[in-house]
C-alpha positions in Angstrom: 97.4 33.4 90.8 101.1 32.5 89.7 102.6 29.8 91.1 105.8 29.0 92.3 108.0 26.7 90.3 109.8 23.4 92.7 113.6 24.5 92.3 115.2 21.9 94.5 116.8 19.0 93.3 115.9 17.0 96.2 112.1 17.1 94.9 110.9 13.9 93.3 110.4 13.9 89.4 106.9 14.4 88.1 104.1 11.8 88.9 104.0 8.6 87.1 99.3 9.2 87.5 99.5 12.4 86.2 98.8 14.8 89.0 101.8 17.1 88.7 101.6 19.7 91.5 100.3 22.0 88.5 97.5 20.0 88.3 96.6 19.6 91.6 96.4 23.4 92.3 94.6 24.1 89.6 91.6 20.8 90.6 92.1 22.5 94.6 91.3 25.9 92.8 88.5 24.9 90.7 87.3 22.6 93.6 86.9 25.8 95.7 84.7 27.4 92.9 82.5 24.5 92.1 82.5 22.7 95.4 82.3 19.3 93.2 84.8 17.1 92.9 83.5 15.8 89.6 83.6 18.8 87.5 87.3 19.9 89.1 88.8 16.7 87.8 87.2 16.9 84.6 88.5 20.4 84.2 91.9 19.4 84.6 91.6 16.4 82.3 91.4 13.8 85.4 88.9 11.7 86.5 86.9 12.0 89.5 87.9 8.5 91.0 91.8 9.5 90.8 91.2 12.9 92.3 89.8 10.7 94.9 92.2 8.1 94.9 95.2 10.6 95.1 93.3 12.2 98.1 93.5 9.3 99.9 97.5 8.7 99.4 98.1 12.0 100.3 96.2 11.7 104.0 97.5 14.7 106.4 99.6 15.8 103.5 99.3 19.6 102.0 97.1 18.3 99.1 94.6 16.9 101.3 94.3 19.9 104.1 93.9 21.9 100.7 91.1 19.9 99.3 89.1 20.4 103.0 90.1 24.0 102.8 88.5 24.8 99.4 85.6 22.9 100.7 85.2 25.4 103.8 85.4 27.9 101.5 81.8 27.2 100.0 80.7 26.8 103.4 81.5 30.5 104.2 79.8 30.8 100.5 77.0 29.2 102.3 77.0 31.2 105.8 76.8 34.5 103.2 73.4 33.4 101.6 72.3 31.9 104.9 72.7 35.4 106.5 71.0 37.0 103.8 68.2 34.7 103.5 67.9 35.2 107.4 68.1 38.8 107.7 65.8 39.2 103.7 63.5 36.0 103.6 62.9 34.1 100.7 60.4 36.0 98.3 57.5 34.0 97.6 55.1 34.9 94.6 51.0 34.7 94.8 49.4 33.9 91.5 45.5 34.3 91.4 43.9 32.8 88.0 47.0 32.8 86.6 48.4 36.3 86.9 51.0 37.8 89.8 49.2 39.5 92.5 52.2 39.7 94.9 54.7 38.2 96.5 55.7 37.8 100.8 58.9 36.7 102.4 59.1 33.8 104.1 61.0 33.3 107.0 62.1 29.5 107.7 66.0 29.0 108.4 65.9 25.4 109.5 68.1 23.6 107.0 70.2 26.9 106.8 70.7 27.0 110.8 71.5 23.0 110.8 74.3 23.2 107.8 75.8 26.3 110.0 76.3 23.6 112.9 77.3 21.5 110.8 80.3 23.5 109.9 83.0 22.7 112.1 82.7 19.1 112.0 84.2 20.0 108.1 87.5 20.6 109.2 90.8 19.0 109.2 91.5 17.4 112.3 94.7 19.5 113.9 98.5 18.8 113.1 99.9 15.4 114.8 102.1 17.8 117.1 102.5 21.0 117.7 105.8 21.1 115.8 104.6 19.8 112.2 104.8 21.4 109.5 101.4 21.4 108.9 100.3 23.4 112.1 101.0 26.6 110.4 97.8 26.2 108.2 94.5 26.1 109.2 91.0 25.8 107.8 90.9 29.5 106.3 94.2 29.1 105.2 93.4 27.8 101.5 95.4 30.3 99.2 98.3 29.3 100.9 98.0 25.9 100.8 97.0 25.9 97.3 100.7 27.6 96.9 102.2 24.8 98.9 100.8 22.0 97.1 102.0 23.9 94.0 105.3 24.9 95.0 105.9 21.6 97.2 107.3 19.2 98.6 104.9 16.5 98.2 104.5 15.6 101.4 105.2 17.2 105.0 108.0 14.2 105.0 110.1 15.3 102.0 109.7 18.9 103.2 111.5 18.4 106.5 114.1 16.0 104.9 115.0 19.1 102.4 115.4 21.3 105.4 117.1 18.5 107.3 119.7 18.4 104.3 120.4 21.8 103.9 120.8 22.5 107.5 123.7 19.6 107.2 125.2 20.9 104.0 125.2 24.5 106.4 127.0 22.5 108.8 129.1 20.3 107.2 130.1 24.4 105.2 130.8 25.6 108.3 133.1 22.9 109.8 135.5 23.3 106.4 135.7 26.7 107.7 133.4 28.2 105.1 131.2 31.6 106.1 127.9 30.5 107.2 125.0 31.4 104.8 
């Protein structure tokens, strides 16, 4: 996946902990593979306590409606074996004195069907307004927020200030009788 490089001079300079935006796609991409915080961080040279740490800074922000998403994601991981195991069983071998004899499926979804209910109480709760930035990305939406945390701004903030300043700059073009862009 190629990422996007922050072009704006309005973006702030590179984080004094370490997690450049580079960084924290990368953990949000390997946290959707491994579904474990742990081994993310440690395979971008972080630790686990500062992955959670920066979580929690970044409440509501792109990083942290990222890190549910790639969470989900093993969840629909999950609802593929579930289905399986529902519609297949679980084979089950019988041994007499030792040897195979044969195997049966077994039927019993319990912990499967109560994980599948569980699901929706995984995800994000909705944008503050209908008007944030952040209510054009849902729950399914974790390629493209992987991109935004990336690509940036940092935070939902910075990103509306940036469009805030160019609009200005637009209008402030316009009124010294420039063509508008």
């Amino acid at each position: 996946m190629t990422r996007a490089l922050k072009t704006s001079a309005n973006l702030p300079a590179l984080r004094h902990d370490g997690w450049t935006p580079d960084r924290q796609a990368r953990f949000l991409d390997e946290l959707a593979a491994s579904h474990c915080v742990s081994t993310a961080a440690k395979a971008v040279g972080m630790s686990r306590q500062s992955a959670y740490a920066l979580r929690a800074r970044m409440r509501g922000e792109p990083f942290d409606l990222a890190w549910a998403a790639a969470l989900m994601c093993r969840f629909d991981a999950l609802a593929e074996a579930a289905m399986d195991r529902a519609l297949n069983g679980v084979e089950v071998p019988h041994y007499y004195k030792g040897e195979l004899v044969g195997t049966s499926r077994r039927f019993d979804e319990r912990l499967t069907v109560a994980l599948l209910a569980m699901r929706a109480g995984f995800a994000p709760a909705g944008p503050p307004y209908p008007s944030h930035p952040s209510a054009g990305y849902g729950a399914g939406d974790f390629g493209r927020l992987v991109e935004r945390v990336a690509a940036g701004p940092e935070t939902w903030d910075e990103e509306w200030r940036i469009g805030y300043d160019e609009a200005m700059e637009e209008c402030a073009g316009e009124e010294d009788g420039e063509e508008p862009k």
